[in-house]
C-alpha positions as CSV (number, residue, x, y, z in Angstrom):
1,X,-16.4,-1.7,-0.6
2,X,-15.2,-3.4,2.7
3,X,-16.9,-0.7,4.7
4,X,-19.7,-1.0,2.8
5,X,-19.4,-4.9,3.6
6,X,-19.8,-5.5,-0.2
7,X,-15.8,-7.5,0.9
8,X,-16.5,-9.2,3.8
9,X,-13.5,-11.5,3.4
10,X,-11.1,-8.4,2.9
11,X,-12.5,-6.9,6.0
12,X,-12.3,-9.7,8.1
13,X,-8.6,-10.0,7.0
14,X,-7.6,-5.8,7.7
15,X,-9.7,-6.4,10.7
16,X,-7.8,-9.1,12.5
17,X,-4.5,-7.5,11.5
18,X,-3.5,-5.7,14.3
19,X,-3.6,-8.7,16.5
20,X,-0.8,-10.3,14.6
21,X,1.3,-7.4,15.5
22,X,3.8,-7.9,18.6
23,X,3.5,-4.2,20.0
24,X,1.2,-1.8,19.5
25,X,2.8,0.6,16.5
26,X,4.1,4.1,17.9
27,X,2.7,5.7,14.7
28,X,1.5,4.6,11.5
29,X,3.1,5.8,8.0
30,X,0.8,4.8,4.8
31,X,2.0,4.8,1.5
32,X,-1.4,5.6,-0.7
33,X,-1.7,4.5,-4.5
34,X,-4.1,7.5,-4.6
35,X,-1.7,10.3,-3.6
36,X,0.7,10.6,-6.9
37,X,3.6,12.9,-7.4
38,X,6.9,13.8,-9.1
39,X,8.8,13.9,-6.0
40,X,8.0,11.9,-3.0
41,X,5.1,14.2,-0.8
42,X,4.5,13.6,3.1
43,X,1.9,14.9,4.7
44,X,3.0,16.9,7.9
45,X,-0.1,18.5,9.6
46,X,-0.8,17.8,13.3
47,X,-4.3,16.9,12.1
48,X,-5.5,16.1,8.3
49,X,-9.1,15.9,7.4
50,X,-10.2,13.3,5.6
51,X,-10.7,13.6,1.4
52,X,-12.8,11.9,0.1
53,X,-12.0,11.3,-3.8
54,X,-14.3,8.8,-5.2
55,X,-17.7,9.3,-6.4
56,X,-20.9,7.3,-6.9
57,X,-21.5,5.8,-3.9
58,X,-23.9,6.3,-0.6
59,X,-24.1,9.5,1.1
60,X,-22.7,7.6,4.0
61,X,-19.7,6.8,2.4
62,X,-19.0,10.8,2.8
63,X,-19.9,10.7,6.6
64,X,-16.9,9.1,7.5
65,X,-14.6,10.0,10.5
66,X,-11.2,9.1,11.5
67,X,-9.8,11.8,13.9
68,X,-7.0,9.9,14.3
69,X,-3.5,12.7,15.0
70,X,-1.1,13.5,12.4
71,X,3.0,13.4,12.9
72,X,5.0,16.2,12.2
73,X,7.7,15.3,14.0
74,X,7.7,11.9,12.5
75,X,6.9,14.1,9.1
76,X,10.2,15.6,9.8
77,X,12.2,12.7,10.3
78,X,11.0,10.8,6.7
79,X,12.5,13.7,5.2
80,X,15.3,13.4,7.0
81,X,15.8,9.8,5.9
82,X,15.1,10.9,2.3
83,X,17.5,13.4,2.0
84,X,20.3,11.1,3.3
85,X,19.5,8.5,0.8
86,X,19.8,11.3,-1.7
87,X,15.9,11.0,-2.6
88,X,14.1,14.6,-3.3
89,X,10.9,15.5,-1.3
90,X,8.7,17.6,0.5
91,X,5.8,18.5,2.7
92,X,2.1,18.7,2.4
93,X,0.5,20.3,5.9
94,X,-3.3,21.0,4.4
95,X,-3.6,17.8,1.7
96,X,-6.5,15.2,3.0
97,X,-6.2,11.3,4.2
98,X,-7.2,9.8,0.7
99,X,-9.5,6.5,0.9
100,X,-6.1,4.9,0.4
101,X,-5.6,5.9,4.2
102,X,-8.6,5.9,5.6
103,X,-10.3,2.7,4.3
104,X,-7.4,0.3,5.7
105,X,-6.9,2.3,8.9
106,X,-11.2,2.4,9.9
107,X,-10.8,-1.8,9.7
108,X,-7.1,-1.9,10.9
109,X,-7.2,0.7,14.1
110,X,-10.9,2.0,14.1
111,X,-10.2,3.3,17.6
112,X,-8.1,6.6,15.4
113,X,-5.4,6.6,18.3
114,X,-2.6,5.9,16.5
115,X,-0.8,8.6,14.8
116,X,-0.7,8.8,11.0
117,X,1.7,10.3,8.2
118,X,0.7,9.7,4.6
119,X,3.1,9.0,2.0
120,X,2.5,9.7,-1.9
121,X,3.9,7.2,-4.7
122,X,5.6,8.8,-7.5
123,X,4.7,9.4,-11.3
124,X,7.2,7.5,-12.6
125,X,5.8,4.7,-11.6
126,X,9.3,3.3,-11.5
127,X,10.0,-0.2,-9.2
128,X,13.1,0.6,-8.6
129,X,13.0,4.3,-7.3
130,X,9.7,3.3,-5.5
131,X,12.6,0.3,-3.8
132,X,14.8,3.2,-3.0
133,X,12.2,5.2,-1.0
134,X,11.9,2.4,1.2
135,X,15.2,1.1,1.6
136,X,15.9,4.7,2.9
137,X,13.1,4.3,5.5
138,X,14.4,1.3,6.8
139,X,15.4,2.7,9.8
140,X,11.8,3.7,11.4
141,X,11.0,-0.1,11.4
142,X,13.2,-0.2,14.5
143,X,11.3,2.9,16.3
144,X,8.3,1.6,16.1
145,X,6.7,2.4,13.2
146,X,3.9,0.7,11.2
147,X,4.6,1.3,7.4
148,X,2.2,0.1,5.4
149,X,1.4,0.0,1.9
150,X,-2.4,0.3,0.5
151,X,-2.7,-0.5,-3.1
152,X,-3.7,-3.3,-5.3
153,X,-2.1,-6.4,-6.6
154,X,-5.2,-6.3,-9.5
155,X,-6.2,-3.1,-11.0
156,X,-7.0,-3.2,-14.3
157,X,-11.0,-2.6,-14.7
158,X,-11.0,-4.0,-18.8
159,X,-11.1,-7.2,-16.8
160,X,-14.0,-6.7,-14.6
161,X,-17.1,-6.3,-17.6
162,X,-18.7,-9.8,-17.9
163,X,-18.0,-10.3,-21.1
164,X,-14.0,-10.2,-20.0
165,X,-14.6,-11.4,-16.8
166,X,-12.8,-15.2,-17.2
167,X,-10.0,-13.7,-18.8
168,X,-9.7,-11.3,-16.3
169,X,-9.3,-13.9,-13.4
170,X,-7.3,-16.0,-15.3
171,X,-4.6,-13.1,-15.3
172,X,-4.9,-12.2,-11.7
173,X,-4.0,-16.0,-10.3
174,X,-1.0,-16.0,-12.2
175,X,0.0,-12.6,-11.6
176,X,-1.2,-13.2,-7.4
177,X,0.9,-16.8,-8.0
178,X,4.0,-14.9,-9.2
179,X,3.5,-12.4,-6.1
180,X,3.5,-15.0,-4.0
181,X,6.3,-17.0,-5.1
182,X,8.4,-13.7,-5.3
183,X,7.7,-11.9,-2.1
184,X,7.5,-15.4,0.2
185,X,10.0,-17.8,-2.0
186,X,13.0,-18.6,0.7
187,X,14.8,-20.0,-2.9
188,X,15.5,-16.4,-3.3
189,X,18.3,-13.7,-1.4
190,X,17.9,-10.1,-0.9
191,X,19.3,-9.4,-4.1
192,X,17.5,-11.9,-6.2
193,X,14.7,-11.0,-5.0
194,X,15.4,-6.8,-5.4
195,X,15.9,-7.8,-9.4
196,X,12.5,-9.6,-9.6
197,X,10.9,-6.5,-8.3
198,X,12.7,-4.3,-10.1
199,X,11.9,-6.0,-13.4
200,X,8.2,-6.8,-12.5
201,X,6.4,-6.3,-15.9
202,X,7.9,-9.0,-17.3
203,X,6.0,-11.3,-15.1
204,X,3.3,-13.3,-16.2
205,X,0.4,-11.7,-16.8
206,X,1.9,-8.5,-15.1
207,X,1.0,-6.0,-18.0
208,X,-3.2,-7.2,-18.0
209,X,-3.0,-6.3,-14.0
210,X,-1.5,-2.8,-14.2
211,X,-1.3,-1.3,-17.5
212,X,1.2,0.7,-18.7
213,X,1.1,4.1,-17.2
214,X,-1.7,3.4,-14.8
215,X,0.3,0.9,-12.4
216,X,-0.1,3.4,-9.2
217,X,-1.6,0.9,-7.2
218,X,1.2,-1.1,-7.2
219,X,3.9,1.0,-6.1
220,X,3.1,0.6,-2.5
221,X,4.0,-2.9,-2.5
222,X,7.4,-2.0,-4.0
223,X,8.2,0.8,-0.6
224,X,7.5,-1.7,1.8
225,X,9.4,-4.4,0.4
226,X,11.9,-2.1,0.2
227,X,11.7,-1.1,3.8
228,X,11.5,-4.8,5.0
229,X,15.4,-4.9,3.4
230,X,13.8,-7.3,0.4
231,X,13.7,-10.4,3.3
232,X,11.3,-13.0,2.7
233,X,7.4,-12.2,3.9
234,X,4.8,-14.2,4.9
235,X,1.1,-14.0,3.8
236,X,-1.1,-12.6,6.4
237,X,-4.3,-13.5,4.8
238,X,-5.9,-13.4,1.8
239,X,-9.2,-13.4,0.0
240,X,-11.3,-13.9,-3.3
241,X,-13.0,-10.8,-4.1
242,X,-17.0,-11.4,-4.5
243,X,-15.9,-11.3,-8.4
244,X,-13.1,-14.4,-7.4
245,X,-10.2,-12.2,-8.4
246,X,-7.4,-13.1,-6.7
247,X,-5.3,-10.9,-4.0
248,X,-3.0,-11.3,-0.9
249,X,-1.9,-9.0,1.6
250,X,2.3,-9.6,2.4
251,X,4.0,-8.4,5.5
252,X,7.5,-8.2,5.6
253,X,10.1,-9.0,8.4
């Protein structure tokens, strides 16, 4: 939809985001709500075409391009960091860039030079392994690496028919409120905050946002916190959807 400019606000924001970067990232690794599996999955090809898995939309929406290199090396050392943290995975040469990827990346670096490792989320839909994964990838933060996570902090489509609509909104400013307060709150340490995470669902409104069982698009937010060491982030924009749902993008120092 951003690309589409049906989310102009949401584009302006992934648009303007590199500048707020102090370097220029070495390489980019994306954790995708769209790319689920039982054990943690990285994608290790030199180059990855792109895979387009939506449907229903304009032919031009399957037109896209973003040639932008793979990583294997950096491929290699993910696994690397894994496997010392004692968390299972493996690779995935052939397996497209999802619109979880590519969508973000077009706005975010549309001149494709960066180089880019995907990351899946796992099945168990579990806070606290999806903490664990990034805690272990801690370490790439200091080499230069971009790790981003592209979900959503709303995904629960019940809520977006007209006749639920109100309700719908209602739940996603208290659930965006107790984000916020969470992920940004300086009343809260490391550890305080890593059990708020952990024990997310029991937020307001949490369940009506991401059901039970279908809370993929979540998980992302839970790796990069995770990779940030759980420290306090700050908001780098935000925007109400054309539907006035409420969402926030977080970046973590």
């Amino acid at each position: 939809m951003p690309l589409m400019g049906e989310q102009p606000d949401l584009a302006e924001v992934l648009s303007n985001y590199a500048a707020t970067l102090p370097q220029k990232p070495s390489a980019i690794l994306i954790f995708t709500a769209h790319w689920e599996t039982h054990q943690v999955v990285v994608s290790s090809g030199a180059q990855h075409s792109l895979y387009f898995d939506y449907g229903g939309f304009p032919p031009e929406t399957y037109q896209y391009k973003y040639p932008a290199p793979g990583n294997p090396e950096l491929a290699k050392r993910v696994r690397d960091l894994l496997n010392t943290a004692g968390i299972a995975s493996e690779s995935d040469p052939k397996r497209g860039w999802d619109h979880g990827v590519f969508v973000p990346l077009m706005l975010m670096f549309p001149d494709a030079t960066i180089p880019v490792v995907q990351i899946s989320v796992l099945h168990s839909q579990s806070a606290e392994e999806h903490l664990r994964v990034g805690e272990a990838l801690q370490p790439l933060r200091g080499e230069g690496v971009l790790i981003v996570g592209s979900g959503q902090s709303v995904h629960n489509f019940y809520w977006f028919a007209k006749v639920r609509m109100d309700a719908g909104i209602a739940h996603s400013v208290n659930w965006d409120d107790w984000l916020q307060a969470t992920l940004l709150g300086e009343g809260l340490n490391e550890k305080q905050r890593r059990e708020h995470l952990a024990a997310w669902d029991t937020a307001p409104s949490a369940r009506e946002c991401h059901a039970r069982g279908l809370a993929e698009h979540l998980m992302p937010l839970f790796c990069v916190a995770g990779a940030g060491g759980l420290r306090s982030g700050r908001r780098v924009g935000s925007a109400r959807l054309p539907d006035k749902f409420a969402t926030s993008g977080f970046e973590f120092h």
